[in-house]
N, C-alpha and C positions, 0 to 999 in steps of 0.2 A: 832110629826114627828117621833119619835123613836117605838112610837106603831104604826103606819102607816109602814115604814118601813119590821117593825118585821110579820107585817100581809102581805106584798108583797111578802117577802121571803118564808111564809106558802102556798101563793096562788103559787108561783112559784113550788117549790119541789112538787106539785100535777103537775106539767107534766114534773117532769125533767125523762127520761128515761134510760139514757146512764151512764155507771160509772164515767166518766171526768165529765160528767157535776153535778153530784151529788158531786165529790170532789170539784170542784169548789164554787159549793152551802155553802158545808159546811165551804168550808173557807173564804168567804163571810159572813156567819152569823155569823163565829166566831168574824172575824176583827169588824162586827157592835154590837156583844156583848162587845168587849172591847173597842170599841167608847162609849157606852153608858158608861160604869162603870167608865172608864178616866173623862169624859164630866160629871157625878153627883159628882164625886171628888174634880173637878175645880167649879164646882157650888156651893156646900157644902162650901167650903175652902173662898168663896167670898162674904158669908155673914159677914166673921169674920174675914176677915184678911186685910192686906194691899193690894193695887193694882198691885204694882212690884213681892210680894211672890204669886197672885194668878199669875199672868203673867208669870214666872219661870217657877211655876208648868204646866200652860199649854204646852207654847212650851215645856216642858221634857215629860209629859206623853200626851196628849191629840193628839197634832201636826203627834207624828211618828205614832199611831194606826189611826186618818185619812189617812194618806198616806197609809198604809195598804189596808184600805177598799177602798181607790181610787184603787189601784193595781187591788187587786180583784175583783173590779164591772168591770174594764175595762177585763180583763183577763175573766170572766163570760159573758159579752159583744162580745168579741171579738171570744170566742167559738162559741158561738149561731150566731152571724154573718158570720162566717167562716162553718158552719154546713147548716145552709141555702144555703150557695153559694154550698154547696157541693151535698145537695137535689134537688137542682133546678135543675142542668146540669143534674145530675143521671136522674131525671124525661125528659128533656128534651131527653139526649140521648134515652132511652126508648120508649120514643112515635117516635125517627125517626125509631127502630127499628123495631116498630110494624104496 
C-alpha cells in the first residue's frame, strides 16, 4: 500500500502545474513519508513488546501523522476540485463569448 501510494504521488506531480498545487503535493508526501516511518516503528516495536506499549506508541506517534495526511489529501482534494469548478465556468463563459 505504502509503495502504491508513493507511486500515485510520482504519477501525480507529472501534471501538477500551478505552485499551490505543487505545495500541496509536497505536503502530502511529506505527511505520507511520516505515516510510513511512525507505521514501521509501531510494526518493529510489535514484534517485541507488549500489546498496551505498542498501543501507546501508536496513538502518540502513528494516530496525529494520519490525521496529517487526511488534512492534506483532503486540502489536495479540495484544490483540484475547486480549480475544476473554476475551469469549467472560465471555459463556459468563453464559449458564450465566442
Amino acid at each position: 500500500a505504502q509503495r502504491a501510494a508513493h507511486q500515485a504521488m510520482q504519477a501525480y506531480a507529472e501534471v501538477v502545474f500551478t505552485a499551490e498545487d505543487r505545495r500541496l503535493l509536497d505536503a502530502t508526501r511529506r505527511s505520507l513519508d511520516a505515516c510510513s516511518g511512525s507505521w514501521q516503528k509501531v510494526r518493529d516495536m510489535a514484534r517485541n513488546s507488549k500489546p498496551e506499549e505498542v498501543l501507546a506508541v501508536y496513538r502518540a506517534t502513528v494516530v496525529p501523522v494520519f490525521a496529517d495526511l487526511d488534512r492534506d489529501l483532503r486540502n489536495l482534494v479540495e484544490y483540484n476540485s475547486n480549480s475544476a469548478v473554476q475551469s469549467a465556468a472560465s471555459l463556459v463563459s468563453h464559449s458564450r463569448t465566442t
